[in-house]
N, C-alpha and C positions, 0 to 999 in steps of 0.2 A: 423569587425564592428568598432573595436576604430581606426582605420585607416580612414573608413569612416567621422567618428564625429571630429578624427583632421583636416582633410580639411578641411569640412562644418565650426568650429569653427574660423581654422585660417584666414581665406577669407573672411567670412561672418564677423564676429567678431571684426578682427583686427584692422580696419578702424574705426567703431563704438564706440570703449570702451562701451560697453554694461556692465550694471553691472555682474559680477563675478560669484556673490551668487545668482543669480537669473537665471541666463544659468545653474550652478549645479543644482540647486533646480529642475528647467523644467526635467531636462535630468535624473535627481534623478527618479521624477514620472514617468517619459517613460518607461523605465527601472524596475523600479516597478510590472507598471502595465503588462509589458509583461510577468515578471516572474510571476505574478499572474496569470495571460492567461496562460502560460504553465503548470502551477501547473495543474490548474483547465480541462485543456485538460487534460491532462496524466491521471486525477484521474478518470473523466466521463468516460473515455476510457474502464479503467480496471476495475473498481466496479460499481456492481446495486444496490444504497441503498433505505431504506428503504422495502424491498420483504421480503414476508413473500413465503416460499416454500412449495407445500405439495405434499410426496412420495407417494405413496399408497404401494409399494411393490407386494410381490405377493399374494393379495388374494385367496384366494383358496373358493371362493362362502362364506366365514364366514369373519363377522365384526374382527376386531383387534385394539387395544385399541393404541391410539396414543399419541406420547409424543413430547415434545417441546425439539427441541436441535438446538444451536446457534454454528456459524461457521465462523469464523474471521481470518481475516490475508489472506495468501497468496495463497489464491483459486481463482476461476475465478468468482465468485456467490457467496460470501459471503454474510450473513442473518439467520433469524430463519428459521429452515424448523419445518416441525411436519411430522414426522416418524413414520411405526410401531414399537410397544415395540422391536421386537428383533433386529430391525437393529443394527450394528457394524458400529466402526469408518470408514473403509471403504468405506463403502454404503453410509456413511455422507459425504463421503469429495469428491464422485464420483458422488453424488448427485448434488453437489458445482461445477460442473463441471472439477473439479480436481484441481490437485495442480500449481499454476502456476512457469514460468521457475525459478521466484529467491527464492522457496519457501526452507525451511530447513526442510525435513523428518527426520532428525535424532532426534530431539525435539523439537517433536509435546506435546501439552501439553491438557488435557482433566482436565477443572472445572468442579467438582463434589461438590456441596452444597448435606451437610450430615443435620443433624439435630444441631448436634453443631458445627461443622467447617465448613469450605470449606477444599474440600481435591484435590491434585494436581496428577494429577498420569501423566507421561513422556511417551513416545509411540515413538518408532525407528521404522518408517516408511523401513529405508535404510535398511534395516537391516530384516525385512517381506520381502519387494524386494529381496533381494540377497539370501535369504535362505528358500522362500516360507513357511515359517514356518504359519499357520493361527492360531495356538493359541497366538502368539503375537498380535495380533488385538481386542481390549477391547467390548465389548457389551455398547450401553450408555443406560445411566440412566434415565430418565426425570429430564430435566433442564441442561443437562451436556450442558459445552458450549466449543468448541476444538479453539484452538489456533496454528496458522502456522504462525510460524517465517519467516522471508526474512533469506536471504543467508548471510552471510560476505562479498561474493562478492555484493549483494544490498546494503546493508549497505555503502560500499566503493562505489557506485557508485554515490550513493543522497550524498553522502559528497561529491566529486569531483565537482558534477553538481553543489552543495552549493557552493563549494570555487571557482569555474570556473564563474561561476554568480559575487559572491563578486570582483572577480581581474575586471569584465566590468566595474563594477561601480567604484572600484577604481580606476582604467582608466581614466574615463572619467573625474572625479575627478582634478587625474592631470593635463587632457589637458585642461581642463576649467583655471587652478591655471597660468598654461604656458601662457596662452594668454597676452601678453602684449598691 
């Protein structure tokens, strides 16, 4: 791309003296606004906001009293569902349609509003995985709200895309400065 924008500049441009500040400024907004179009695609992509969800479980022909639990972070359907009382974090986060690729199992975190605190309780997804263990797997409360962490490899990657972004602009920056 900044290969592109040095030609177009130096050809078009060079002849003209066109002001400086004003070729930055345009090529600023371009720029901008694409990265904003890319944000804004990636995110419609992978999250449904605003969905309220409702499980029913397994009935068994008897009503079952439903609670409110919120599911954020690195699922494929994050949102409030309203679940039966016994569902487990599990059933919640499979509900969500699962955990997505950058998501961290190893700390998962479950908000628990008590009557005087909030209380934080940690949940090693990796760790139920690898050793089928099910009494690792927490019962949620009404109100609980679970939290899925991105990876460190996500992390490192929205920063690369951040600073790979910043070097176009600063790019173009230059070639604009170059133009004699």
């Amino acid at each position: 791309m900044t290969l592109i924008l040095n030609v177009i500049f130096s050809s078009a441009f060079k002849e003209t003296r066109v002001n400086k500040k004003r070729i930055f400024i345009l090529m600023f907004i371009v720029l901008f606004a694409s990265l904003v179009a890319q944000t804004e695609s990636s995110s419609a992509q992978s999250y449904s906001t605003g969905s309220v969800y409702l499980y029913s479980g397994t009935l068994t022909g008897s009503e079952q009293l439903k609670i409110k639990s919120y599911i954020w972070g690195q699922v494929q359907k994050p949102g409030l569902y309203i679940v039966p009382d016994d569902t487990d974090l599990l059933t919640l986060i499979s509900s969500a349609g699962g955990p997505t690729e950058n998501a961290n199992l190893t700390k998962v975190r479950i908000i628990r509003s008590t009557e005087n605190e909030n209380k934080i309780i940690w949940v090693d997804l990796q760790e139920y995985i690898d050793s089928g263990n099910y009494e690792l797997i927490p019962q949620l409360q009404p109100g609980d709200t679970v939290v899925i962490s991105g990876s460190a490899y996500y992390a490192f990657t929205k920063a690369v895309a951040w600073i790979s972004q910043l070097a176009v602009i600063l790019s173009v920056y230059i070639s604009v400065n170059n133009i004699n």
